[in-house]
N, C-alpha and C positions, 0 to 999 in steps of 0.2 A: 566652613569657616564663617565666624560671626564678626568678627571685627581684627583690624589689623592695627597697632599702631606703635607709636616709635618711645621708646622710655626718654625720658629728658636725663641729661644728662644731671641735673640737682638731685635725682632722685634713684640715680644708680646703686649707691652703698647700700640699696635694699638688696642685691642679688647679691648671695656667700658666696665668696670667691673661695671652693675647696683648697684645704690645707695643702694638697699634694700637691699641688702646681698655683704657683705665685703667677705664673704668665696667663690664666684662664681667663679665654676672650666673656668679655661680659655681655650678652645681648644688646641690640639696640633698636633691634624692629623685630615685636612679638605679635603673636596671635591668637585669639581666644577661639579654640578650636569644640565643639561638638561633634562625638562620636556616633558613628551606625556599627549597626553588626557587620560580619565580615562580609565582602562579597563571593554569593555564588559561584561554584565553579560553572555552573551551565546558566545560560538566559533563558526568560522567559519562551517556553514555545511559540509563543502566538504572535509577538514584537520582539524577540528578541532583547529586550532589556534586561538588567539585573536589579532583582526587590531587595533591598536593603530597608532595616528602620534605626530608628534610635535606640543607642546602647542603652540602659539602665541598671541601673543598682540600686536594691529596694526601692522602687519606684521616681526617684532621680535622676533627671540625664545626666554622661560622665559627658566630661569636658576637661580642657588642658589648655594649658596656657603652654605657648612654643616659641618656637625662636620660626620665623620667616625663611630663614636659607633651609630649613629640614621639610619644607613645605614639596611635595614630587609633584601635584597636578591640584587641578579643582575638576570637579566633573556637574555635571548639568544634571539636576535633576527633574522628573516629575513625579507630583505626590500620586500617590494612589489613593484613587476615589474609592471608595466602596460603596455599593449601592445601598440605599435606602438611610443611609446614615445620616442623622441631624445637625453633626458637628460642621458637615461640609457647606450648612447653612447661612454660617457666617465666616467662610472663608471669602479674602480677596484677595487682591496683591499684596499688600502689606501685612495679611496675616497667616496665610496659606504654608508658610514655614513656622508659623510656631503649633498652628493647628492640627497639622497633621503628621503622623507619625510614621506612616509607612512610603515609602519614595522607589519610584524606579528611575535607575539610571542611566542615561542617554548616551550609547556609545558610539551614536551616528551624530553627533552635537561638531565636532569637527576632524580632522585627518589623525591629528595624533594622538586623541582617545580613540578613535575609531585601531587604530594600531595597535594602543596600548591591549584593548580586549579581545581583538581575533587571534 
């Protein structure tokens, strides 16, 4: 997830409220979500994590825009270094998520992803 935030209420008449239901709750705390591939059914041998990367389409990351309450977890990731690679040269904090593209994910990060995955 990239950013979270709350629609102002001046500018709600932009969500179509579908014909079939006049009662359709309108969003009011969305999220600009980025996509990885699915996760593995098994973790990595060696750490036990799951490699995920970013979805794409023709070369594109997918992303979506959501509503907050369909949100199930966040999970922790770490990028995956590759050896000898140049890109990792100018990763830091700040950039280490846009730069890299393949991630494993942390399912010892606390109790209830640790749950969620065993």
């Amino acid at each position: 997830m990239q950013v979270v935030f709350q629609v102002p209420t001046t500018v709600i008449s932009v969500f179509p409220i579908p014909q079939s239901s006049h009662t359709a709750e309108i969003p009011t705390h969305i999220a600009y979500v980025e996509w990885f591939t699915k996760i593995p059914a098994m973790p990595d041998g060696n750490h036990g994590m799951y490699q995920v990367s970013r979805s794409l389409s023709e070369g594109c990351r997918q992303a979506s825009i959501i509503q907050v309450d369909t949100i199930v977890s966040s999970v922790h990731l770490f990028p995956r270094i590759v050896p000898h690679s140049s890109l990792r040269e100018h990763w830091n904090t700040y950039t280490v998520l846009e730069n890299c593209h393949s991630f494993y994910i942390n399912p010892f990060s606390d109790r209830d992803t640790f749950l969620l995955f065993s």
